[in-house]
N, C-alpha and C positions, 0 to 999 in steps of 0.2 A: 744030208741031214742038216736043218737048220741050229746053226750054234748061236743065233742071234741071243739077246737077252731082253725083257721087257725093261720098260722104262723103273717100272717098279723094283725089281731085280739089281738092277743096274744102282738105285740108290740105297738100297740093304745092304749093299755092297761095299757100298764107299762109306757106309754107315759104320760099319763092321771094322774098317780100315781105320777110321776117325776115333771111334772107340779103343783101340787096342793101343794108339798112340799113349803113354807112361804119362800124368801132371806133373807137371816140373815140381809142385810145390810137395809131392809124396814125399819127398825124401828128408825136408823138413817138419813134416807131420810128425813122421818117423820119428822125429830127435826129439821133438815135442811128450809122444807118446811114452819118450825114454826119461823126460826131466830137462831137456836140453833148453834153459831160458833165454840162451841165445836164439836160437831156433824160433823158439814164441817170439821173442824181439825180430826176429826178421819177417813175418809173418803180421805183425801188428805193421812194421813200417810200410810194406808192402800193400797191405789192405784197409788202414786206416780212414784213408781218402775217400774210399770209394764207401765204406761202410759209413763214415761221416753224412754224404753225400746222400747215399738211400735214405738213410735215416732222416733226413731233413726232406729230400721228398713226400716221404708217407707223412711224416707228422705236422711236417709246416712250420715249427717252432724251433727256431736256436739253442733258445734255452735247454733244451731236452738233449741233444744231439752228443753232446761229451757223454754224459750221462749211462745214453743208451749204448752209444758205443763202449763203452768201457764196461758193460753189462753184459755184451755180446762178447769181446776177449776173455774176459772170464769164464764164459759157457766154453768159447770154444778151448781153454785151455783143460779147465775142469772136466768134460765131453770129450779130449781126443780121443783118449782110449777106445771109445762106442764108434771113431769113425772107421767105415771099414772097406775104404778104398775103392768102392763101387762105381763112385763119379768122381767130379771135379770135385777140390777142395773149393774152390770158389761158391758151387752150387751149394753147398754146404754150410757155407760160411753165409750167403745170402737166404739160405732158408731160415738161417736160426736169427739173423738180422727182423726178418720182417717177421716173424712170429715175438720176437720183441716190440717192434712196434706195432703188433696188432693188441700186446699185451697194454701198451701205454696207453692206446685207442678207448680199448675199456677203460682204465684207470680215469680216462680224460671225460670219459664221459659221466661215468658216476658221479666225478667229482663235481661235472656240471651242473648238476640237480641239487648242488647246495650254494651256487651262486646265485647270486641276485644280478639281472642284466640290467645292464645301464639304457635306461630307453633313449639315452642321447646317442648312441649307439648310431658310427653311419655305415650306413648298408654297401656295399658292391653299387646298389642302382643308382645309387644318390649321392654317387661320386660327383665333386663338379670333373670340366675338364681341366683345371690345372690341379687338381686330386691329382685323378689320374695322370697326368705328365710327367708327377713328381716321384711316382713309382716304375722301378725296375720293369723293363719288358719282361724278365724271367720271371718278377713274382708275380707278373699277371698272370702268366701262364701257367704257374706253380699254383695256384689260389682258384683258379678253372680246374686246374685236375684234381683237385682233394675234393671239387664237388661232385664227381663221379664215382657212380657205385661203386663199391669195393672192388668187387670183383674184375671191374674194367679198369681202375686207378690202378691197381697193383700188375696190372698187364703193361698197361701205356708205361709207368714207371720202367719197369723192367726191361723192356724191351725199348726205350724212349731216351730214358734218360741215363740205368746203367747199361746198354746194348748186350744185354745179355741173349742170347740164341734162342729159338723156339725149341731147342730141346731143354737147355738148362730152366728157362721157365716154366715148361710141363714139370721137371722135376721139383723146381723147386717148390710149386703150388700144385703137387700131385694130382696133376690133371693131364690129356691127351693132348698132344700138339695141336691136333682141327679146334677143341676146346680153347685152347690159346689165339690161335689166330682169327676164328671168330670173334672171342672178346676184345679181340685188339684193335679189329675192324669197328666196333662197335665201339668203342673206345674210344677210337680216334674219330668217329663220326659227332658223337656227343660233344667231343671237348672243341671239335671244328666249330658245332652252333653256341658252343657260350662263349666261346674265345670273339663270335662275329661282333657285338657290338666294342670289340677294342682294335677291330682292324684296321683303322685308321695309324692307331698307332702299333699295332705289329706289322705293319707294309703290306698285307694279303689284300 
């Protein structure tokens, strides 16, 4: 009798195994869900960086980032009780992150429509090149990715810049992992062609 197992088998498997592993951070939840402010406070220091971090990904702007962050620990402290131990706290924590700044996204753009632009305004193309020299290689590349579709930006992001997994990003943007990894592909194809006229100074 063949006991072999298909290659697919074989990863439902280790899938199954990877799932059943406890989050370290459950047992803080826990105290959270009980009043425990300690608990909050070790959960803020723990993830503050990194929620900082997204958040200045998606939005591009400093100014916002305390803000938002501090928007998003109140959710998640006000919201423990609804967490219900399905997934990772971090999935968790990153979904309710970028549903904030998808909320700021709108905010920012209504607000657009009562500014008046400054036509002295200089463009990406009309950078000189000591403009550009005087800028971060990171915010060249940070200011290429906020010009891709949503849908592809919040991949690249995710997967790019917080290395979150192609499972935690199907969850956290309730989509299917081949849905992930296609826009990721595509993602990273896009940001390759706007990124090319700065490859001089990204070394590619």
């Amino acid at each position: 009798m063949n006991s072999s197992k298909s290659p697919k088998e074989i990863e439902n498997n280790i899938n199954f195994r990877e799932s059943s592993i406890p989050d370290p951070d459950y047992t803080e939840i826990q105290k959270i869900q009980n009043g425990d402010m300690q608990a909050f406070k070790n959960i803020v220091e723990k993830y503050q960086d990194k929620v900082r971090n997204l958040t200045y990904s998606v939005l591009g702007e400093k100014s916002l980032v305390d803000d938002v962050a501090q928007e998003v620990f109140t959710k998640v402290y006000l919201k423990s009780k609804g967490f219900r131990f399905e997934s990772k706290f971090s999935t968790w924590l990153y979904q309710i992150t970028l549903n904030k700044c998808r909320d700021e996204l709108r905010k920012k753009t209504i607000r657009s429509f009562f500014i008046i632009k400054d036509s002295d305004n200089i463009h990406a193309q009309d950078r000189t090149t000591e403009q550009i020299e005087s800028i971060n290689l990171s915010e060249i590349v940070r200011e290429q990715i906020s010009k891709l579709p949503r849908k592809l930006r919040e991949v690249v992001i995710l997967k790019d810049i917080s290395n979150l997994s192609y499972r935690e990003i199907s969850t956290v943007l309730n989509c299917n992992e081949g849905t992930v990894k296609s826009r990721l592909f595509r993602g990273r194809m896009e940001l390759k062609t706007k990124l090319t006229p700065f490859r001089k100074e990204l070394g590619f």
